[in-house]
N, C-alpha and C positions, 0 to 999 in steps of 0.2 A: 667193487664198492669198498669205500674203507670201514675201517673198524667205525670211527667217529661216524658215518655217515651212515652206518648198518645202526649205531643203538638210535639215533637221532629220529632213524625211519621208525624203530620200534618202538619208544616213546611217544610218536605222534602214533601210533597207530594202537597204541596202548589207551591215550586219552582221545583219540576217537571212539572205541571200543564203550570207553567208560561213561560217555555224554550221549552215545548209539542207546545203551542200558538206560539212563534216565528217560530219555524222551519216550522209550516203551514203555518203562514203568508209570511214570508220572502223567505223561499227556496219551499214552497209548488210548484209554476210557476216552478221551475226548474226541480223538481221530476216528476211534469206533465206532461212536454215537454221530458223529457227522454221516461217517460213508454209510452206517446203516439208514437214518433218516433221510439221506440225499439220494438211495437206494428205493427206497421204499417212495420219493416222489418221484425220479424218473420215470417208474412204473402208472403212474396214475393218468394218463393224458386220456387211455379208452375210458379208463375206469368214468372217469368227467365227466365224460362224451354219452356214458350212458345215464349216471346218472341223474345226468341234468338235460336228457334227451326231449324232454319236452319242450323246456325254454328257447335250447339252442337249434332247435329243426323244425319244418312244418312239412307239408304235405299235397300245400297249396299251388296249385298254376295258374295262370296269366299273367298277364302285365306287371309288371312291379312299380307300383304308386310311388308317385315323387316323394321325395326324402322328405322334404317339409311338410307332408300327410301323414309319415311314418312317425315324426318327432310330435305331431301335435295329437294323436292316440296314446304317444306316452307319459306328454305333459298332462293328457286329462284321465288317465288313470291314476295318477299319482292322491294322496288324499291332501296332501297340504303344496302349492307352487315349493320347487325347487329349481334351481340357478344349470343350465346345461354346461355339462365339462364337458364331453367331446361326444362326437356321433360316431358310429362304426357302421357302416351303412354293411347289410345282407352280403360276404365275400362271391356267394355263390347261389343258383336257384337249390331250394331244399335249405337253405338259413335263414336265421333269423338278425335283424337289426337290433344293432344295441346302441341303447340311447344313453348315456352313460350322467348322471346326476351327482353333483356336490350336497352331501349330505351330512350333515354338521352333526348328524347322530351318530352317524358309524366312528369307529376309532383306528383301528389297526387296516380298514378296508379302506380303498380309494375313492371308489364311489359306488352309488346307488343305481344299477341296470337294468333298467327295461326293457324286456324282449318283443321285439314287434314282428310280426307276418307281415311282410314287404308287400303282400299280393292283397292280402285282406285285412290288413290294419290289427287283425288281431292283438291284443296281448297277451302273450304267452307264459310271463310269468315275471317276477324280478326277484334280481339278487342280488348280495354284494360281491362286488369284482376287484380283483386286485392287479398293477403292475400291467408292463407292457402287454404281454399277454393276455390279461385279461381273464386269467384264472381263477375259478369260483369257489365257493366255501369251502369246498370238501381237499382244494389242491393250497388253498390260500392255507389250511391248518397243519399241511405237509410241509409246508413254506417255512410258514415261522418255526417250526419244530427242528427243521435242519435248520434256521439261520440264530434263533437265540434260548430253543427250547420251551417257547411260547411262556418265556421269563421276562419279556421285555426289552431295554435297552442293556440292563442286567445279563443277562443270558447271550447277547452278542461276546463277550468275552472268549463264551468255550468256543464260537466256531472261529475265532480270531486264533485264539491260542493253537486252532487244533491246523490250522492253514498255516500258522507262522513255524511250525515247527515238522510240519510233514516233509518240506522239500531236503532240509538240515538229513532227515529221518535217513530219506531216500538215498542220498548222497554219500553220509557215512556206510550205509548197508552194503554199497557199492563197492568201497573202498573196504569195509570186511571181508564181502565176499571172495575180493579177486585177490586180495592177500591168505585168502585162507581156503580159497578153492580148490585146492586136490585134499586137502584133507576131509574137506566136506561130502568131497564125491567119496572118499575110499569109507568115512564112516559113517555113512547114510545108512547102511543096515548093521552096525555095530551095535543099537539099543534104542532105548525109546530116545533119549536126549536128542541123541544122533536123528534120529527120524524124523523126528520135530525139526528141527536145525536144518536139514535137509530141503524141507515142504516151506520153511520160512525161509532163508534164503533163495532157493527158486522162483518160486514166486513172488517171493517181492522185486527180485530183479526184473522178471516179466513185464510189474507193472509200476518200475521203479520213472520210467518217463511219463505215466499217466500221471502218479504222486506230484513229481514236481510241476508239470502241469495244472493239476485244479488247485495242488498250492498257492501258484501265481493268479490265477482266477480266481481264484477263492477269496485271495486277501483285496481284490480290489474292491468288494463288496463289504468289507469290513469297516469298523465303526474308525480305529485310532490308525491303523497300517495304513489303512483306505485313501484317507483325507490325508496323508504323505505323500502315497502312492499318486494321488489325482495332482499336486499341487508340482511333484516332479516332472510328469506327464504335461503340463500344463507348459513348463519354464523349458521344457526341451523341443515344444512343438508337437509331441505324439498326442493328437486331441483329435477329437473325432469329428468332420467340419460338420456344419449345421446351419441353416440359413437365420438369416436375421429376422426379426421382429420386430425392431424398432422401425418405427415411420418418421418420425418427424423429432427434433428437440424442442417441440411447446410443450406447455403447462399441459398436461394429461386431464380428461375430463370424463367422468362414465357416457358411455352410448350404450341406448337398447340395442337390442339384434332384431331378426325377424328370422321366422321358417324357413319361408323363401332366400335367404343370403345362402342358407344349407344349398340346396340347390344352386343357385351358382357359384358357390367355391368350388362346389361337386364336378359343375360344369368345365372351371377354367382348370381344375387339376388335372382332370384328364385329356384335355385338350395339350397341356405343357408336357404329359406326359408320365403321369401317374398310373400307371399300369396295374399295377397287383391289386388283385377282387379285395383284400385284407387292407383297408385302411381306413386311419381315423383324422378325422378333421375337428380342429380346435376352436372354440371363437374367441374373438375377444373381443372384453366390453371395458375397456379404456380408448380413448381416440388418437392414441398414440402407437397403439400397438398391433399388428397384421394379422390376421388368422391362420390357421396353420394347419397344414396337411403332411400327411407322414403315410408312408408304408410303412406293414408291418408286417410283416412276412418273411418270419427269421428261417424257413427252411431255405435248400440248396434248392437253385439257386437262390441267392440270397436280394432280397428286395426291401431295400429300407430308402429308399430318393425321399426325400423332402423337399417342401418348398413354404411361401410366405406368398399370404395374396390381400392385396389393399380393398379393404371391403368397400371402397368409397368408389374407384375405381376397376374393379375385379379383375386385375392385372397382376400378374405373379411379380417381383419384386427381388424373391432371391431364392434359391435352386441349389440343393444339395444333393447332389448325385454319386453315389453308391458306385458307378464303374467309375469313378475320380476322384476317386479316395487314395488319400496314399497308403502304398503297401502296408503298413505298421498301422495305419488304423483299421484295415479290412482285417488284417490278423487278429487285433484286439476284437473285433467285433465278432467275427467265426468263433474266436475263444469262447465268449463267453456265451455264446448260444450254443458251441458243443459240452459246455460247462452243464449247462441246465437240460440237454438232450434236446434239443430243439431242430439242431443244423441239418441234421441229415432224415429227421424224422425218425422211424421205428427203428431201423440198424444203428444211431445214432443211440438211442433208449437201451438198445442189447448191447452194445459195447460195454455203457454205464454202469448196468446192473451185474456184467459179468467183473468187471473192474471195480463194482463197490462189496461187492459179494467176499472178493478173493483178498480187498484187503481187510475186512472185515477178517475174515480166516490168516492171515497172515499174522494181524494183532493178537488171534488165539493159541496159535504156536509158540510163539514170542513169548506168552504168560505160561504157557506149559512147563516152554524149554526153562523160565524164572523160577518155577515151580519145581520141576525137578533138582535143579542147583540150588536152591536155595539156602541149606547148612551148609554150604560151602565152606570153604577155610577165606586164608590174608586175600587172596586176590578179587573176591567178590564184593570183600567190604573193603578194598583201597580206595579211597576216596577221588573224588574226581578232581579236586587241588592238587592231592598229592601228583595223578598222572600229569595235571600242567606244569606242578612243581619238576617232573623230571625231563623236560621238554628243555632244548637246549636258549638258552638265553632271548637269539633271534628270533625261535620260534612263540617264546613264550609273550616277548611283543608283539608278535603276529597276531597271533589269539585274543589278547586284548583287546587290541585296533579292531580286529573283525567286531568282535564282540562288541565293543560300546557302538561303531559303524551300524551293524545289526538293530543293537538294545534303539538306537535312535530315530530310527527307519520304522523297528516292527515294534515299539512300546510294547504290546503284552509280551512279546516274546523276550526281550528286556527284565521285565519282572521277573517274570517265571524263571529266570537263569540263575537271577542274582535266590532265588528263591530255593532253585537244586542248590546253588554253594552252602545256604547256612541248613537244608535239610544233612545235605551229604556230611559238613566238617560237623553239627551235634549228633552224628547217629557215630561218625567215627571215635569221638570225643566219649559218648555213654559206652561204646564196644570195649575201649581201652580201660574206662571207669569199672567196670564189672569184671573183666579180665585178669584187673591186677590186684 
Protein backbone atom coordinates (compact mmCIF):
# COMPACT_ATOMS: atom_id res chain seq x y z
CA UNK A 1 0.00 0.00 0.00
CA UNK A 2 1.35 3.44 -0.67
CA UNK A 3 2.15 6.16 1.52
CA UNK A 4 -1.09 8.12 -0.21
CA UNK A 5 -3.17 5.35 0.12
CA UNK A 6 -2.12 4.26 3.91
CA UNK A 7 -3.10 7.99 5.28
CA UNK A 8 -6.23 8.01 2.92
CA UNK A 9 -7.32 4.61 4.69
CA UNK A 10 -6.50 6.32 8.12
CA UNK A 11 -8.39 9.30 7.57
CA UNK A 12 -11.55 7.46 6.53
CA UNK A 13 -11.00 5.46 9.41
CA UNK A 14 -10.29 8.23 11.58
CA UNK A 15 -13.98 9.87 10.54
CA UNK A 16 -15.58 6.69 10.94
CA UNK A 17 -14.24 6.44 14.40
CA UNK A 18 -15.58 9.90 14.99
CA UNK A 19 -19.34 9.73 13.62
CA UNK A 20 -19.07 5.67 15.45
CA UNK A 21 -18.71 8.19 18.82
CA UNK A 22 -21.53 10.44 18.03
CA UNK A 23 -24.13 7.97 17.29
CA UNK A 24 -23.21 6.28 20.89
CA UNK A 25 -23.27 9.26 22.51
CA UNK A 26 -26.22 11.10 20.93
CA UNK A 27 -28.67 8.38 19.66
CA UNK A 28 -27.14 5.47 21.98
CA UNK A 29 -30.33 6.68 24.87
CA UNK A 30 -32.59 6.21 22.02
CA UNK A 31 -31.37 2.69 20.77
CA UNK A 32 -31.37 1.66 24.42
CA UNK A 33 -34.93 2.52 25.15
CA UNK A 34 -36.13 0.81 21.94
CA UNK A 35 -34.23 -2.64 22.53
CA UNK A 36 -35.24 -2.40 26.20
CA UNK A 37 -39.06 -1.75 25.49
CA UNK A 38 -39.03 -3.99 22.36
CA UNK A 39 -37.38 -6.45 25.00
CA UNK A 40 -39.58 -6.22 27.50
CA UNK A 41 -42.67 -6.96 24.75
CA UNK A 42 -41.27 -9.81 23.13
CA UNK A 43 -41.53 -11.23 26.62
CA UNK A 44 -45.22 -10.67 27.15
CA UNK A 45 -47.17 -13.19 24.78
CA UNK A 46 -47.63 -16.01 28.16
CA UNK A 47 -47.88 -13.13 30.21
CA UNK A 48 -51.39 -12.05 27.86
CA UNK A 49 -52.42 -15.41 27.72
CA UNK A 50 -52.65 -15.56 31.34
CA UNK A 51 -53.92 -12.68 32.03
CA UNK A 52 -56.60 -12.42 30.03
CA UNK A 53 -57.22 -16.15 30.58
CA UNK A 54 -60.55 -15.75 31.06
CA UNK A 55 -61.77 -14.02 27.82
CA UNK A 56 -59.45 -15.83 25.65
CA UNK A 57 -60.28 -19.68 26.75
CA UNK A 58 -63.35 -21.65 28.08
CA UNK A 59 -63.71 -25.07 29.11
CA UNK A 60 -66.77 -25.75 27.31
CA UNK A 61 -67.57 -29.11 24.95
CA UNK A 62 -69.86 -29.89 22.16
CA UNK A 63 -70.72 -28.83 19.14
CA UNK A 64 -69.69 -25.37 18.21
CA UNK A 65 -72.72 -23.09 17.24
CA UNK A 66 -72.84 -21.45 13.85
CA UNK A 67 -70.71 -18.27 13.60
CA UNK A 68 -73.89 -16.12 13.04
CA UNK A 69 -75.14 -17.43 16.83
CA UNK A 70 -71.65 -16.67 17.99
CA UNK A 71 -71.98 -12.87 16.42
CA UNK A 72 -75.53 -12.33 17.45
CA UNK A 73 -74.59 -13.04 21.51
CA UNK A 74 -72.12 -10.48 21.02
CA UNK A 75 -74.12 -7.90 19.25
CA UNK A 76 -76.57 -8.34 22.17
CA UNK A 77 -74.26 -7.88 24.82
CA UNK A 78 -73.06 -4.88 23.56
CA UNK A 79 -75.06 -1.74 25.47
CA UNK A 80 -75.36 0.54 22.59
CA UNK A 81 -75.47 -1.23 18.46
CA UNK A 82 -72.13 -1.04 17.01
CA UNK A 83 -70.92 -1.58 13.21
CA UNK A 84 -69.00 -5.41 13.00
CA UNK A 85 -65.24 -4.85 11.68
CA UNK A 86 -64.25 -8.32 11.42
CA UNK A 87 -65.17 -11.86 13.00
CA UNK A 88 -62.19 -14.21 14.34
CA UNK A 89 -64.04 -17.14 14.62
CA UNK A 90 -62.61 -19.82 17.92
CA UNK A 91 -58.83 -20.90 16.05
CA UNK A 92 -59.15 -24.00 18.03
CA UNK A 93 -61.57 -26.18 20.66
CA UNK A 94 -60.62 -24.54 24.22
CA UNK A 95 -60.97 -20.61 22.54
CA UNK A 96 -62.90 -18.23 22.36
CA UNK A 97 -64.47 -16.19 19.30
CA UNK A 98 -63.72 -12.69 18.81
CA UNK A 99 -66.25 -10.54 17.44
CA UNK A 100 -64.18 -7.58 16.81
CA UNK A 101 -66.42 -3.96 16.90
CA UNK A 102 -65.70 -0.26 15.36
CA UNK A 103 -65.85 1.75 18.19
CA UNK A 104 -65.76 5.54 17.70
CA UNK A 105 -64.84 5.64 21.60
CA UNK A 106 -61.57 3.96 21.54
CA UNK A 107 -58.70 6.03 20.17
CA UNK A 108 -55.14 4.42 19.87
CA UNK A 109 -57.27 0.75 19.92
CA UNK A 110 -58.57 -0.82 16.82
CA UNK A 111 -61.57 -2.12 17.86
CA UNK A 112 -64.00 -3.11 20.49
CA UNK A 113 -63.73 -7.34 21.26
CA UNK A 114 -66.05 -9.56 22.26
CA UNK A 115 -65.21 -12.91 23.59
CA UNK A 116 -67.80 -15.64 22.82
CA UNK A 117 -67.95 -19.53 23.92
CA UNK A 118 -68.38 -21.03 20.46
CA UNK A 119 -70.10 -23.96 22.35
CA UNK A 120 -72.43 -21.93 24.70
CA UNK A 121 -72.65 -18.62 23.44
CA UNK A 122 -71.36 -17.37 26.47
CA UNK A 123 -69.71 -14.01 26.88
CA UNK A 124 -66.63 -14.06 28.31
CA UNK A 125 -65.63 -10.67 28.48
CA UNK A 126 -64.51 -7.73 26.10
CA UNK A 127 -61.72 -5.60 25.40
CA UNK A 128 -59.90 -3.47 23.37
CA UNK A 129 -57.71 -5.06 20.67
CA UNK A 130 -55.18 -3.91 18.59
CA UNK A 131 -53.23 -4.77 15.13
CA UNK A 132 -53.11 -7.94 13.18
CA UNK A 133 -52.65 -9.80 16.12
CA UNK A 134 -54.88 -8.83 17.98
CA UNK A 135 -53.16 -7.96 21.08
CA UNK A 136 -54.89 -6.68 24.27
CA UNK A 137 -54.45 -3.85 26.65
CA UNK A 138 -51.72 -5.04 28.57
CA UNK A 139 -49.44 -6.02 25.20
CA UNK A 140 -51.11 -2.98 23.22
CA UNK A 141 -49.29 -0.43 26.22
CA UNK A 142 -45.84 -2.45 25.47
CA UNK A 143 -46.63 -1.65 21.83
CA UNK A 144 -46.80 1.87 21.83
CA UNK A 145 -44.05 2.27 24.56
CA UNK A 146 -41.38 0.73 22.05
CA UNK A 147 -43.08 2.42 18.95
CA UNK A 148 -43.49 6.21 20.12
CA UNK A 149 -43.21 6.16 24.04
CA UNK A 150 -46.95 6.23 24.42
CA UNK A 151 -46.08 10.15 23.28
CA UNK A 152 -48.17 10.03 20.34
CA UNK A 153 -47.23 10.69 16.72
CA UNK A 154 -44.52 12.91 18.69
CA UNK A 155 -42.75 10.20 20.06
CA UNK A 156 -42.53 7.97 16.75
CA UNK A 157 -39.51 10.24 16.05
CA UNK A 158 -37.17 8.40 18.91
CA UNK A 159 -37.88 4.89 17.39
CA UNK A 160 -37.28 6.41 13.76
CA UNK A 161 -34.16 7.97 14.90
CA UNK A 162 -33.08 5.02 16.83
CA UNK A 163 -33.73 2.43 13.46
CA UNK A 164 -32.21 4.94 11.23
CA UNK A 165 -29.08 4.98 12.87
CA UNK A 166 -28.44 1.57 14.40
CA UNK A 167 -27.46 -0.17 11.13
CA UNK A 168 -24.76 3.10 10.28
CA UNK A 169 -23.84 2.10 14.19
CA UNK A 170 -23.24 -1.65 13.28
CA UNK A 171 -21.31 -1.16 10.32
CA UNK A 172 -18.88 1.39 11.46
CA UNK A 173 -18.25 -1.01 14.65
CA UNK A 174 -17.42 -3.36 12.15
CA UNK A 175 -14.96 -1.67 10.33
CA UNK A 176 -13.34 -0.52 13.94
CA UNK A 177 -13.15 -3.68 15.02
CA UNK A 178 -11.36 -5.51 12.22
CA UNK A 179 -8.97 -2.42 12.05
CA UNK A 180 -8.21 -2.58 15.39
CA UNK A 181 -8.60 -6.23 16.31
CA UNK A 182 -5.35 -7.46 17.79
CA UNK A 183 -4.84 -4.67 19.79
CA UNK A 184 -8.29 -5.24 21.26
CA UNK A 185 -7.40 -8.86 21.94
CA UNK A 186 -3.80 -8.08 23.36
CA UNK A 187 -5.50 -5.24 25.86
CA UNK A 188 -8.52 -6.68 26.88
CA UNK A 189 -7.02 -7.23 30.28
CA UNK A 190 -4.70 -4.17 30.30
CA UNK A 191 -7.40 -2.06 32.50
CA UNK A 192 -10.88 -1.16 33.09
CA UNK A 193 -11.01 0.96 29.56
CA UNK A 194 -9.65 -1.94 27.90
CA UNK A 195 -12.16 -4.32 29.45
CA UNK A 196 -15.00 -2.53 28.62
CA UNK A 197 -13.73 -2.02 24.86
CA UNK A 198 -13.17 -5.63 24.86
CA UNK A 199 -17.06 -6.71 26.08
CA UNK A 200 -18.20 -3.83 23.64
CA UNK A 201 -16.63 -4.79 20.74
CA UNK A 202 -17.36 -8.54 20.94
CA UNK A 203 -20.34 -8.46 21.31
CA UNK A 204 -21.67 -5.99 19.36
CA UNK A 205 -19.95 -7.90 16.48
CA UNK A 206 -22.08 -11.03 17.70
CA UNK A 207 -24.92 -9.15 17.27
CA UNK A 208 -23.82 -6.66 14.63
CA UNK A 209 -26.18 -8.71 11.82
CA UNK A 210 -29.25 -8.82 14.28
CA UNK A 211 -28.77 -4.59 14.42
CA UNK A 212 -28.75 -4.21 10.77
CA UNK A 213 -31.55 -6.45 10.54
CA UNK A 214 -34.31 -4.87 12.89
CA UNK A 215 -32.80 -1.76 11.61
CA UNK A 216 -34.24 -2.41 8.20
CA UNK A 217 -37.54 -3.74 9.82
CA UNK A 218 -37.74 -1.45 12.06
CA UNK A 219 -37.75 1.71 9.74
CA UNK A 220 -40.50 0.28 7.61
CA UNK A 221 -42.77 0.67 10.48
CA UNK A 222 -41.67 4.28 10.77
CA UNK A 223 -43.72 7.39 10.26
CA UNK A 224 -41.11 9.57 7.53
CA UNK A 225 -38.40 6.61 6.36
CA UNK A 226 -41.57 4.25 6.32
CA UNK A 227 -43.64 6.13 3.65
CA UNK A 228 -40.21 6.35 1.32
CA UNK A 229 -39.44 3.11 2.09
CA UNK A 230 -43.13 1.70 1.01
CA UNK A 231 -43.40 4.16 -2.05
CA UNK A 232 -39.77 2.58 -3.23
CA UNK A 233 -41.14 -0.88 -2.61
CA UNK A 234 -44.19 -0.05 -4.49
CA UNK A 235 -42.17 1.54 -7.90
CA UNK A 236 -39.72 -1.61 -7.92
CA UNK A 237 -42.54 -4.15 -7.67
CA UNK A 238 -41.45 -5.62 -4.04
CA UNK A 239 -45.17 -5.46 -2.74
CA UNK A 240 -46.72 -8.03 -1.07
CA UNK A 241 -49.82 -9.49 -3.53
CA UNK A 242 -53.07 -9.32 -2.07
CA UNK A 243 -56.33 -9.94 -3.60
CA UNK A 244 -58.77 -7.45 -4.78
CA UNK A 245 -61.89 -6.03 -3.58
CA UNK A 246 -63.25 -4.17 -5.95
CA UNK A 247 -66.56 -5.78 -7.77
CA UNK A 248 -67.71 -3.73 -10.00
CA UNK A 249 -67.04 0.34 -11.30
CA UNK A 250 -70.81 1.50 -10.43
CA UNK A 251 -71.74 4.12 -8.24
CA UNK A 252 -71.14 2.49 -4.62
CA UNK A 253 -74.23 2.34 -2.52
CA UNK A 254 -74.48 1.04 1.50
CA UNK A 255 -75.97 -2.65 1.83
CA UNK A 256 -76.92 -4.31 5.20
CA UNK A 257 -75.20 -7.71 6.01
CA UNK A 258 -76.74 -10.36 7.87
CA UNK A 259 -75.33 -13.19 10.50
CA UNK A 260 -75.88 -15.65 8.20
CA UNK A 261 -73.53 -14.11 5.22
CA UNK A 262 -70.76 -14.85 8.28
CA UNK A 263 -71.50 -18.31 7.79
CA UNK A 264 -71.21 -18.66 4.36
CA UNK A 265 -68.12 -16.79 3.66
CA UNK A 266 -66.96 -19.16 6.46
CA UNK A 267 -68.29 -21.84 4.32
CA UNK A 268 -66.79 -20.73 0.69
CA UNK A 269 -63.27 -20.03 2.50
CA UNK A 270 -62.63 -23.09 3.44
CA UNK A 271 -63.92 -24.85 0.67
CA UNK A 272 -61.24 -22.63 -1.63
CA UNK A 273 -58.99 -23.50 0.80
CA UNK A 274 -58.38 -21.49 3.85
CA UNK A 275 -56.81 -23.75 6.10
CA UNK A 276 -55.35 -22.27 9.27
CA UNK A 277 -57.85 -22.50 12.60
CA UNK A 278 -56.59 -18.38 12.94
CA UNK A 279 -58.55 -16.36 10.64
CA UNK A 280 -60.48 -13.26 10.16
CA UNK A 281 -63.14 -12.49 7.84
CA UNK A 282 -64.11 -8.98 6.88
CA UNK A 283 -67.51 -7.54 5.71
CA UNK A 284 -68.36 -5.11 3.65
CA UNK A 285 -71.13 -2.81 3.58
CA UNK A 286 -70.79 -0.88 0.21
CA UNK A 287 -72.10 -2.86 -2.90
CA UNK A 288 -69.12 -2.31 -4.63
CA UNK A 289 -66.96 -3.91 -2.55
CA UNK A 290 -66.20 -8.03 -1.71
CA UNK A 291 -65.68 -9.38 1.72
CA UNK A 292 -62.59 -10.51 2.83
CA UNK A 293 -60.93 -13.53 4.49
CA UNK A 294 -57.39 -13.53 5.58
CA UNK A 295 -55.11 -16.09 7.58
CA UNK A 296 -53.38 -15.03 10.22
CA UNK A 297 -51.15 -17.06 11.39
CA UNK A 298 -47.78 -15.66 11.49
CA UNK A 299 -45.86 -18.64 13.07
CA UNK A 300 -43.68 -21.26 11.07
CA UNK A 301 -45.07 -22.45 9.11
CA UNK A 302 -46.22 -19.36 7.84
CA UNK A 303 -50.13 -19.13 6.90
CA UNK A 304 -51.40 -15.79 5.70
CA UNK A 305 -53.64 -16.92 1.90
CA UNK A 306 -56.20 -14.61 1.26
CA UNK A 307 -59.02 -14.15 -0.70
CA UNK A 308 -62.24 -11.94 -1.86
CA UNK A 309 -65.69 -13.43 -1.90
CA UNK A 310 -68.90 -11.81 -3.70
CA UNK A 311 -71.50 -11.69 -1.08
CA UNK A 312 -74.11 -11.64 -3.87
CA UNK A 313 -72.85 -14.66 -5.40
CA UNK A 314 -70.56 -16.37 -2.52
CA UNK A 315 -67.92 -17.10 -5.04
CA UNK A 316 -64.41 -16.29 -4.34
CA UNK A 317 -63.20 -13.76 -6.93
CA UNK A 318 -59.53 -13.46 -6.11
CA UNK A 319 -56.96 -15.65 -4.09
CA UNK A 320 -53.74 -14.68 -2.76
CA UNK A 321 -51.71 -17.34 -1.82
CA UNK A 322 -48.73 -17.36 0.51
CA UNK A 323 -46.70 -20.54 -1.37
CA UNK A 324 -46.90 -17.75 -4.63
CA UNK A 325 -45.44 -15.17 -3.20
CA UNK A 326 -42.45 -13.94 -4.69
CA UNK A 327 -39.27 -14.68 -2.95
CA UNK A 328 -38.74 -10.87 -1.65
CA UNK A 329 -42.09 -10.72 -0.39
CA UNK A 330 -41.93 -14.07 1.72
CA UNK A 331 -38.74 -12.54 3.04
CA UNK A 332 -40.26 -9.09 3.87
CA UNK A 333 -43.04 -10.88 5.41
CA UNK A 334 -40.68 -13.72 7.79
CA UNK A 335 -38.96 -10.32 8.66
CA UNK A 336 -41.19 -8.61 10.20
CA UNK A 337 -42.93 -11.30 12.14
CA UNK A 338 -39.31 -12.45 13.42
CA UNK A 339 -39.12 -8.49 14.02
CA UNK A 340 -41.98 -8.72 16.60
CA UNK A 341 -41.05 -12.70 17.79
CA UNK A 342 -43.87 -14.02 16.34
CA UNK A 343 -42.27 -16.59 13.33
CA UNK A 344 -40.89 -19.14 15.22
CA UNK A 345 -42.84 -18.71 18.38
CA UNK A 346 -41.07 -19.24 21.99
CA UNK A 347 -37.32 -19.77 20.39
CA UNK A 348 -38.15 -17.01 18.05
CA UNK A 349 -39.07 -14.70 21.71
CA UNK A 350 -35.49 -16.11 23.31
CA UNK A 351 -33.48 -15.15 20.42
CA UNK A 352 -35.12 -11.62 20.98
CA UNK A 353 -34.58 -11.04 24.45
CA UNK A 354 -31.11 -12.51 24.38
CA UNK A 355 -30.31 -9.99 21.34
CA UNK A 356 -32.29 -7.03 23.10
CA UNK A 357 -30.62 -7.63 26.36
CA UNK A 358 -26.93 -7.83 24.97
CA UNK A 359 -27.41 -4.73 23.04
CA UNK A 360 -28.89 -3.00 25.84
CA UNK A 361 -25.33 -4.05 27.67
CA UNK A 362 -23.32 -3.11 24.72
CA UNK A 363 -24.85 0.52 24.83
CA UNK A 364 -23.56 0.36 28.54
CA UNK A 365 -19.93 -0.26 27.96
CA UNK A 366 -19.88 2.10 25.23
CA UNK A 367 -20.92 5.02 28.06
CA UNK A 368 -18.38 3.47 30.32
CA UNK A 369 -15.54 3.20 27.96
CA UNK A 370 -16.91 7.51 27.19
CA UNK A 371 -16.80 7.88 30.73
CA UNK A 372 -13.58 6.79 31.49
CA UNK A 373 -11.96 8.86 28.46
CA UNK A 374 -13.58 11.50 28.92
CA UNK A 375 -10.69 14.45 30.00
CA UNK A 376 -9.05 13.24 27.33
CA UNK A 377 -6.61 15.56 25.36
CA UNK A 378 -6.92 16.89 21.07
CA UNK A 379 -8.15 13.66 19.77
CA UNK A 380 -11.30 13.22 21.65
CA UNK A 381 -12.49 16.74 21.04
CA UNK A 382 -11.40 16.87 17.01
CA UNK A 383 -14.33 17.44 15.49
CA UNK A 384 -16.06 15.36 13.14
CA UNK A 385 -15.77 18.20 10.14
CA UNK A 386 -12.42 18.42 10.97
CA UNK A 387 -12.06 14.22 10.36
CA UNK A 388 -14.10 14.77 6.91
CA UNK A 389 -12.05 17.86 6.35
CA UNK A 390 -8.89 15.46 6.28
CA UNK A 391 -10.44 12.95 3.97
CA UNK A 392 -9.03 13.12 0.63
CA UNK A 393 -10.90 15.13 -2.00
CA UNK A 394 -12.86 11.99 -3.65
CA UNK A 395 -13.64 10.84 -0.53
CA UNK A 396 -14.92 13.81 0.96
CA UNK A 397 -17.58 13.78 -2.28
CA UNK A 398 -18.30 10.54 -1.29
CA UNK A 399 -19.55 11.28 2.14
CA UNK A 400 -21.67 13.97 0.99
CA UNK A 401 -23.47 12.05 -1.80
CA UNK A 402 -23.92 9.27 0.79
CA UNK A 403 -25.05 11.65 3.10
CA UNK A 404 -27.63 13.87 1.45
CA UNK A 405 -28.55 10.13 -0.58
CA UNK A 406 -29.23 9.01 3.19
CA UNK A 407 -30.61 12.66 4.74
CA UNK A 408 -33.38 11.88 1.79
CA UNK A 409 -34.35 8.39 2.04
CA UNK A 410 -34.18 8.53 6.13
CA UNK A 411 -35.41 12.48 6.98
CA UNK A 412 -34.86 11.95 10.79
CA UNK A 413 -31.63 10.67 10.29
CA UNK A 414 -30.97 13.69 7.94
CA UNK A 415 -31.68 16.11 10.71
CA UNK A 416 -30.00 14.54 13.35
CA UNK A 417 -26.57 14.73 11.26
CA UNK A 418 -26.94 18.03 10.13
CA UNK A 419 -27.58 18.38 13.91
CA UNK A 420 -24.17 16.47 15.33
CA UNK A 421 -22.34 18.99 12.65
CA UNK A 422 -23.44 22.31 14.47
CA UNK A 423 -23.35 20.37 18.13
CA UNK A 424 -19.69 19.04 17.13
CA UNK A 425 -18.14 22.58 15.33
CA UNK A 426 -19.85 25.01 18.66
CA UNK A 427 -18.47 22.62 21.28
CA UNK A 428 -15.05 22.89 19.17
CA UNK A 429 -15.46 26.47 18.68
CA UNK A 430 -16.36 27.14 22.96
CA UNK A 431 -13.05 24.35 23.67
CA UNK A 432 -10.78 26.85 21.63
CA UNK A 433 -12.67 29.97 23.27
CA UNK A 434 -11.65 28.99 26.84
CA UNK A 435 -8.34 27.48 25.90
CA UNK A 436 -6.89 30.57 24.44
Amino acid sequence: MTRSAHNSTNSLAAFIKRLHFYIGLFIGPFIFMSALTGTIYVMTPQLEHWVYHDQLTTTSQGPVQPLSKQIAAAQNSLKSPLVIKSVRPAPQPGDTTRVLFRDPTLTRYRANTVFIDPVTLEVKGDLATYGTSGILPLRTTLDFLHKDLLLGDFGRYYSELAASWMWIAAMGGIILWWRQRRSIARQAKAGTFAHYRSRHSKVALWISLGLIFFSATGLTWSKWAGGNIAQWRQAIGWVTPSPTRQLNDEPSHPVSITNQEFDQVLHTARTAGIESGKIEIVPAYTSDRAWYVREIHRAWPTQVDSLTVDPSTMQVISHAEFAHFPLIAKLIRWGIDAHMGVLFGLPNQLILIAFGLALCAVIVWGYKMWWKRRPTSGDSLEPLSKTWAALSPLLRIVVIVIALGLGFALPVMGVSLLIFCIIDVLRWKCFHATSS
